[in-house]
C-alpha positions as CSV (number, residue, x, y, z in Angstrom):
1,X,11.3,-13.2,-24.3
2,X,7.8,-12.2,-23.6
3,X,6.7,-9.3,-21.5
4,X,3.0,-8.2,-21.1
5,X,0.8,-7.4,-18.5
6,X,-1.5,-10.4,-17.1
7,X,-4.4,-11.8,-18.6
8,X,-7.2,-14.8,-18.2
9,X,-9.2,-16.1,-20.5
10,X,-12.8,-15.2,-20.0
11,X,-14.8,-16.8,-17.1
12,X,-12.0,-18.4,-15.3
13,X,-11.8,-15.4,-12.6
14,X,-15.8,-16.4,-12.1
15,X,-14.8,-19.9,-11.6
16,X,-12.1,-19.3,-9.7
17,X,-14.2,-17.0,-7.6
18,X,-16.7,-19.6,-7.0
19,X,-14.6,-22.5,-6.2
20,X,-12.9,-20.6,-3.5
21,X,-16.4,-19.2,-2.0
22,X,-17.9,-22.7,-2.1
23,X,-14.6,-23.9,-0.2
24,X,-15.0,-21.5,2.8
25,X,-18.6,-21.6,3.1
26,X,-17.8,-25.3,3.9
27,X,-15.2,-24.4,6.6
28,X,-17.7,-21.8,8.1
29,X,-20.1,-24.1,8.4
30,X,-17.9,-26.5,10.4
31,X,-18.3,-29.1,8.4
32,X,-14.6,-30.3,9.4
33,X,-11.1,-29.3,8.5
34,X,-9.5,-31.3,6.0
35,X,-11.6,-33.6,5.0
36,X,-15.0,-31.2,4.9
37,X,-13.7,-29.3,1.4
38,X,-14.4,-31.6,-1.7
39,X,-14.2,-29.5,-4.4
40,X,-15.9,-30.5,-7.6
41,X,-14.1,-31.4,-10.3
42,X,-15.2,-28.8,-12.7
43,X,-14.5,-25.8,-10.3
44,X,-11.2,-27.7,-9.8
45,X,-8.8,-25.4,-12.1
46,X,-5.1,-26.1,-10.9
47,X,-3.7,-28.9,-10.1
48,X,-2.5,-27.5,-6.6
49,X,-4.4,-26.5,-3.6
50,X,-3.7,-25.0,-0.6
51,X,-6.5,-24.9,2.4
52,X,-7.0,-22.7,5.4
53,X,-6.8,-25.8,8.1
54,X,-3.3,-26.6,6.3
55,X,-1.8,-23.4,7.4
56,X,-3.3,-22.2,9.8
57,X,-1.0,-21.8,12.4
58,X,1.8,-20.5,9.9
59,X,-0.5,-17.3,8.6
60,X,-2.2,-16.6,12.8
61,X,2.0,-16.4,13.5
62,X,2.0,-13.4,10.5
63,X,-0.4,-11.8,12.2
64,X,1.0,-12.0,15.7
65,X,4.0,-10.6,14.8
66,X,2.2,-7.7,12.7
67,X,-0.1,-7.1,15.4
68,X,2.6,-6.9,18.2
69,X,5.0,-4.2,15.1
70,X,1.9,-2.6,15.2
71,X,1.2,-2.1,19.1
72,X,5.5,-1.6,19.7
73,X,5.5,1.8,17.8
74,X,5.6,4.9,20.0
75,X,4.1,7.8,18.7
76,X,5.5,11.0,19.2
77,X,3.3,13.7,21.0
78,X,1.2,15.9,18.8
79,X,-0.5,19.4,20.1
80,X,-3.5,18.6,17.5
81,X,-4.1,14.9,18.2
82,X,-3.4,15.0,22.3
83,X,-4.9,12.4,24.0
84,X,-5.4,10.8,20.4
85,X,-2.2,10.6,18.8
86,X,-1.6,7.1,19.8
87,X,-4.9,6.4,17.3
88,X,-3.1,7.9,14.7
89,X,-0.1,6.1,15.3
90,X,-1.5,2.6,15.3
91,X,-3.6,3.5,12.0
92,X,-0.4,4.8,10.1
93,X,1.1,1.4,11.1
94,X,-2.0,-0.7,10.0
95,X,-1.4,0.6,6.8
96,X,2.4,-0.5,6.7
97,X,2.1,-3.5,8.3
98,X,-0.7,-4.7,6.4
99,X,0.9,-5.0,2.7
100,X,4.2,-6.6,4.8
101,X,1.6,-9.1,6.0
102,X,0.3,-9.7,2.6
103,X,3.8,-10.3,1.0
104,X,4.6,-12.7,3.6
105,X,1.3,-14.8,3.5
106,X,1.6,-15.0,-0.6
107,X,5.2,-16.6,0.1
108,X,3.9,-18.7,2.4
109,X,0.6,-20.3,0.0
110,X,2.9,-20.7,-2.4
111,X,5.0,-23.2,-1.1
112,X,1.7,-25.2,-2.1
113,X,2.6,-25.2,-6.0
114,X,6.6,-27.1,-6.1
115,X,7.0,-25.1,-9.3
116,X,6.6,-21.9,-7.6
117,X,10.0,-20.2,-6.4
118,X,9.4,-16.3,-5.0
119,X,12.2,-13.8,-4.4
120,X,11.6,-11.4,-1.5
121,X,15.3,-10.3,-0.6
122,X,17.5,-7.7,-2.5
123,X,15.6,-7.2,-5.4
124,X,16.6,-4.0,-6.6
125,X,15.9,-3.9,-10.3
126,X,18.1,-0.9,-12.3
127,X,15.5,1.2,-14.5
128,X,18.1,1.2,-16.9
129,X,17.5,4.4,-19.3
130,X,17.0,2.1,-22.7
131,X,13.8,0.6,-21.2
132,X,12.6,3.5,-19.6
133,X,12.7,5.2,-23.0
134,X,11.1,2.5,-24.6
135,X,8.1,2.1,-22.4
136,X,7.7,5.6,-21.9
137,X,7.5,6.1,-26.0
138,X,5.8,2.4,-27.5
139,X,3.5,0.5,-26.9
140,X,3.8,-1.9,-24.7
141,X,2.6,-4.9,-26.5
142,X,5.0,-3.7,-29.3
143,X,7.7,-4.1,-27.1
144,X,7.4,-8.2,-26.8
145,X,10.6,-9.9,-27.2
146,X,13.1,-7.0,-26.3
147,X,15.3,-7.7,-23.2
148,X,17.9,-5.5,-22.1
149,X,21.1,-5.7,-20.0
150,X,20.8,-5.3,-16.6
151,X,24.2,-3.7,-16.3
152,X,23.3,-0.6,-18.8
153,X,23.6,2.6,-17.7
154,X,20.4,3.3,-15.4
155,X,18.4,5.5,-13.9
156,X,17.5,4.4,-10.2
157,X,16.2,1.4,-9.2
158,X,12.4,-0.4,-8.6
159,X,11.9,-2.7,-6.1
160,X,9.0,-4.8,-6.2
161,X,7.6,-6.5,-3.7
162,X,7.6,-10.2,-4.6
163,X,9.4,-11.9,-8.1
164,X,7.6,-14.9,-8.4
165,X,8.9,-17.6,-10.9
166,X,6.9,-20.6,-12.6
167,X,10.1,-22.5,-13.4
168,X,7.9,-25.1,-15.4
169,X,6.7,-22.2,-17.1
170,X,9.5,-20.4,-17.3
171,X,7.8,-17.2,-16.2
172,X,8.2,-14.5,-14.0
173,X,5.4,-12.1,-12.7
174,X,6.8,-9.0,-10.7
175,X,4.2,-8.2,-8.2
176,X,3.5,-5.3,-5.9
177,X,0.6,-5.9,-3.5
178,X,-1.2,-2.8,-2.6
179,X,-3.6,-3.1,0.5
180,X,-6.0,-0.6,-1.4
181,X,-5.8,1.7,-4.6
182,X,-8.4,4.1,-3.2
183,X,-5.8,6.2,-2.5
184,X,-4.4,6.4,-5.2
185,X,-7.9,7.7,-7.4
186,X,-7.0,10.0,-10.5
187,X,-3.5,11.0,-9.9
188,X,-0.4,9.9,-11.8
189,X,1.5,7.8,-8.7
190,X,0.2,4.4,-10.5
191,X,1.2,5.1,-14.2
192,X,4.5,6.2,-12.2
193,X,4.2,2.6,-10.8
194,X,3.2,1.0,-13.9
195,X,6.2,2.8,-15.9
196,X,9.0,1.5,-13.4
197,X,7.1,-2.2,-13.1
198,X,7.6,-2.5,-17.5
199,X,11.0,-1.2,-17.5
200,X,12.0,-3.8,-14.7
201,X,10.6,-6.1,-16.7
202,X,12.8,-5.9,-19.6
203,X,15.9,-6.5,-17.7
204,X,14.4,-8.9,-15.1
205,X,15.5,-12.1,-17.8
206,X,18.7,-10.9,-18.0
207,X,19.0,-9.9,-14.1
208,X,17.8,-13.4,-12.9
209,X,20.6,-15.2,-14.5
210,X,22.8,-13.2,-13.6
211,X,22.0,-12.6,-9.8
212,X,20.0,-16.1,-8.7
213,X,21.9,-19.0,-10.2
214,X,21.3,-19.3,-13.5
215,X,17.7,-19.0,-13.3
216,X,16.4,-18.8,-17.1
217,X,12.9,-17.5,-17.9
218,X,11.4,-17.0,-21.2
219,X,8.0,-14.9,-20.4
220,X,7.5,-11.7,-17.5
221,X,4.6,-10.5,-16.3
222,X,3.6,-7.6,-14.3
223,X,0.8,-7.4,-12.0
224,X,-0.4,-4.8,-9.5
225,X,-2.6,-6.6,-6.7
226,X,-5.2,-4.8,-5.2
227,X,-5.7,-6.1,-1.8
228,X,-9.4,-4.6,-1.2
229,X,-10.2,-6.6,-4.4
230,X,-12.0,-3.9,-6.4
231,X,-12.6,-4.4,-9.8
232,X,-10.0,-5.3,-11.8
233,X,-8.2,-4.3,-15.3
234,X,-5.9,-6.9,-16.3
235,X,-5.3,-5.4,-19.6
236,X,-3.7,-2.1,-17.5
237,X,-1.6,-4.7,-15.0
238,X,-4.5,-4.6,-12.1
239,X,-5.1,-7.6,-10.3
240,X,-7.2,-8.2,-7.4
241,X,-6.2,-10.2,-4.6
242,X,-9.1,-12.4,-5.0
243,X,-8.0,-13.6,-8.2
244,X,-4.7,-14.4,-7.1
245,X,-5.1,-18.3,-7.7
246,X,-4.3,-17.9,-11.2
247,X,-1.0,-15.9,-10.8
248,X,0.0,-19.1,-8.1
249,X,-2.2,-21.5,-10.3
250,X,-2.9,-23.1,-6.8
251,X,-6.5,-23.5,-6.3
252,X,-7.5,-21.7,-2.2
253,X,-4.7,-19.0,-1.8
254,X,-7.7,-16.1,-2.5
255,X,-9.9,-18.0,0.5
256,X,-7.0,-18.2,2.8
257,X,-5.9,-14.4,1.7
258,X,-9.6,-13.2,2.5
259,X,-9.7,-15.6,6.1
260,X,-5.9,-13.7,6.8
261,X,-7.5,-10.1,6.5
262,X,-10.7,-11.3,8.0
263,X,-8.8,-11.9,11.3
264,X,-6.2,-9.5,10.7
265,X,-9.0,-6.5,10.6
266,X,-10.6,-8.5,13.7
267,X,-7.2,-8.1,16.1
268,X,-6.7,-4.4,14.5
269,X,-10.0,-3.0,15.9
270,X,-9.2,-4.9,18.6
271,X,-6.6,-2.3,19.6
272,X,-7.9,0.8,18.2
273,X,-10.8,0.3,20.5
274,X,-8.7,-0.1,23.5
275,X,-6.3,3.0,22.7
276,X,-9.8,5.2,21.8
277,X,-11.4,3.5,25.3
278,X,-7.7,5.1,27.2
279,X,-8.8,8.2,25.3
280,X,-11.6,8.7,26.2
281,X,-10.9,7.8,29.7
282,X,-8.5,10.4,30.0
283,X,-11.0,12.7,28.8
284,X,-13.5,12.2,31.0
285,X,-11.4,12.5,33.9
286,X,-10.8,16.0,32.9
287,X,-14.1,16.6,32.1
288,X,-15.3,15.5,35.9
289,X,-11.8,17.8,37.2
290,X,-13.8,20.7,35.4
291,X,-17.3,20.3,37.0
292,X,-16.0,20.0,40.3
293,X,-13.9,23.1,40.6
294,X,-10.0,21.4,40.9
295,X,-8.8,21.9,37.3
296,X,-10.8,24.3,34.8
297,X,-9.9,23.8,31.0
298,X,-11.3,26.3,29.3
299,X,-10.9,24.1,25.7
300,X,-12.4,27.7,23.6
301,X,-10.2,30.3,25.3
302,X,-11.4,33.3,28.1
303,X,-15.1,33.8,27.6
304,X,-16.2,37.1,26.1
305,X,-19.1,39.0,24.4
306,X,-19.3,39.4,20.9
307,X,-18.8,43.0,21.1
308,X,-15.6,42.2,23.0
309,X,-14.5,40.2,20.6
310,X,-15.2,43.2,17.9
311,X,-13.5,45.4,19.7
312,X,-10.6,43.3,20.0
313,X,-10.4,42.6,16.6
314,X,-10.6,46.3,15.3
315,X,-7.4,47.8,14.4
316,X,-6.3,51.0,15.6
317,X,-7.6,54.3,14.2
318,X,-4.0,56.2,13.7
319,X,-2.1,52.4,13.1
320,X,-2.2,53.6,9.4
321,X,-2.8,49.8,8.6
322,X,-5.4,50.3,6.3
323,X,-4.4,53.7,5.0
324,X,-3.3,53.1,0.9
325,X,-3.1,56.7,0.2
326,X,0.4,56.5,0.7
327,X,0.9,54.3,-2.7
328,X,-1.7,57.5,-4.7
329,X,1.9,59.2,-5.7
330,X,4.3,56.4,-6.6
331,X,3.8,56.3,-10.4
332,X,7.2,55.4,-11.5
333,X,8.8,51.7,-12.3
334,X,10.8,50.4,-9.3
335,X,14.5,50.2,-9.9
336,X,15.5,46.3,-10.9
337,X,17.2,44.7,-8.1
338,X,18.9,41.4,-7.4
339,X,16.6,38.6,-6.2
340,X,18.6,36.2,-3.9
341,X,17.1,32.6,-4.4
342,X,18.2,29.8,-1.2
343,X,17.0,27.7,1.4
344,X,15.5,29.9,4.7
345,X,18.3,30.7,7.0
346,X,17.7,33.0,10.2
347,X,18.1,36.8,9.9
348,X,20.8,38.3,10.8
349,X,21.3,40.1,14.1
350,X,21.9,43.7,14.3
């Protein structure tokens, strides 16, 4: 068995790249559906394809239903936010919602290459100690060949967001589809990821066969795909989503992913401007309450002088809070007591 992070040979991405911008230039243009994209031959590098026109209607569905998830959720009120937490709420949800919505439209594109079979339900892969020790002290391409036993004794679980299986191939690629690793930056959450992603890995052979029928690979591969396509690092498992054709091998699945999120981003500010237009319409309406006398908000608090507010602010002369001279006489060590340790628990009542 072979397990390794994914790789292309030099200058496919490019081509890859430029096959699938000169293929939705031609749409944009309206130059026709089907029959407006002829491809030349030497951009051509799978033998499968998959257009926009083609499915259309299955990916605008997606985001429908993402759209109306995102728009259901009620937020819950929020002293800070006020009129504004609804905002909040729908941006917390674009951010779910979003990688669901990429999950689901990479299911659907593949259906484009017959040799393609993906695994989206109950895939809960054990981190079984053996490979988490292993991964955590070799290298990884020292660890090609090695698969381990599902059933070991384990250490939690993974669950990644798409198994994808080239059963001509024999491979599988586990896949988790980030809609941005900005957030991530320097910190340690994506060698975390990383870690758990390798250890499945080891076990995936052995889990497939015995959890989906039999299903015999030969080869896994680990990806991490970066939905805001930044630049990737294939040799550290980082993929982005514009490159994705080669982990399908279907030629069109990075122009239809970039069309999905072009609309998707469309129908999101879509509502965030009509929540921050209700907003602001509240606002106002308090605003104008003010000005005219029926409601005054003072948003700062009582209005007072600055030295008001200094006067306020100053402590008592006899409060003795800033008086230390008490401490002048205490020389001696303080007796060693015992330190109760526990969660916070309401004082007791005299």
């Amino acid at each position: 068995m072979t397990t390794h992070t994914l790789s292309v040979p030099a200058g496919e991405v490019l081509r890859s790249t430029a096959a699938a911008a000169s293929a939705f230039s031609q749409r944009s243009l309206g130059l026709g559906a089907r029959s407006s994209i002829h491809e030349p031959a030497v951009l051509r590098r799978h033998p499968h394809i998959v257009r926009f026109a083609e499915v259309e209607a299955d990916l605008g569905l997606l985001i429908d239903r993402a759209i109306a998830a995102i728009a259901d959720g009620e937020p819950i009120d929020d002293e800070i936010l006020g009129h504004y937490v609804h905002i909040a709420s729908l941006v917390r949800a674009v951010s779910f919602r979003e990688g669901k919505l990429l999950e689901q439209a990479v299911e659907r594109l593949a259906k484009a290459n017959p040799n393609i079979t993906v695994l989206t339900q109950s895939l809960k892969l054990p981190l079984v100690k053996a490979a988490l020790e292993a991964v955590s002290g070799n290298d990884w391409q020292s660890l090609d060949g090695v698969k381990l036993d599902c059933e070991a004794p384990a250490k939690g679980s993974y669950t990644p967001d798409l198994i994808v299986v080239n059963r001509a191939r024999h491979t599988a690629y586990i896949l988790d589809l980030k809609r941005s690793l900005a957030s991530y930056g320097d910190t340690s959450r994506l060698e975390e990821l990383k870690l758990k992603m390798m250890a499945s890995a080891m076990v995936l052979p052995d889990w497939l066969y015995k959890n989906h029928k039999r299903l015999m690979v030969d080869t896994v591969e680990v990806a991490i795909v970066d939905g805001a396509s930044r630049p990737s690092d294939h040799a550290t498992g980082i993929w982005a989503l514009s490159e994705i054709d080669d982990l399908l091998e279907i030629d069109g699945v990075a122009t239809c992913m970039a069309e999905l999120r072009l609309r998707f981003g469309r129908r999101v500010q879509q509502l965030l401007q009509a929540e921050a237009s209700k907003a602001l319409g509240v606002m106002m309406v308090a605003s104008a309450s003010a000005v005219s006398g029926k409601s005054l908000i003072a948003l700062n608090g009582p209005a007072r002088s600055y030295e008001e507010e200094q006067a306020m602010a100053a402590p008592d002369e006899d409060d003795g809070h800033y008086d230390l001279g008490c401490f002048d006489d205490q020389d001696d060590e303080p007796e060693p007591v015992r330190i109760r340790v526990g969660f916070a628990r309401r004082p007791r009542r005299h």
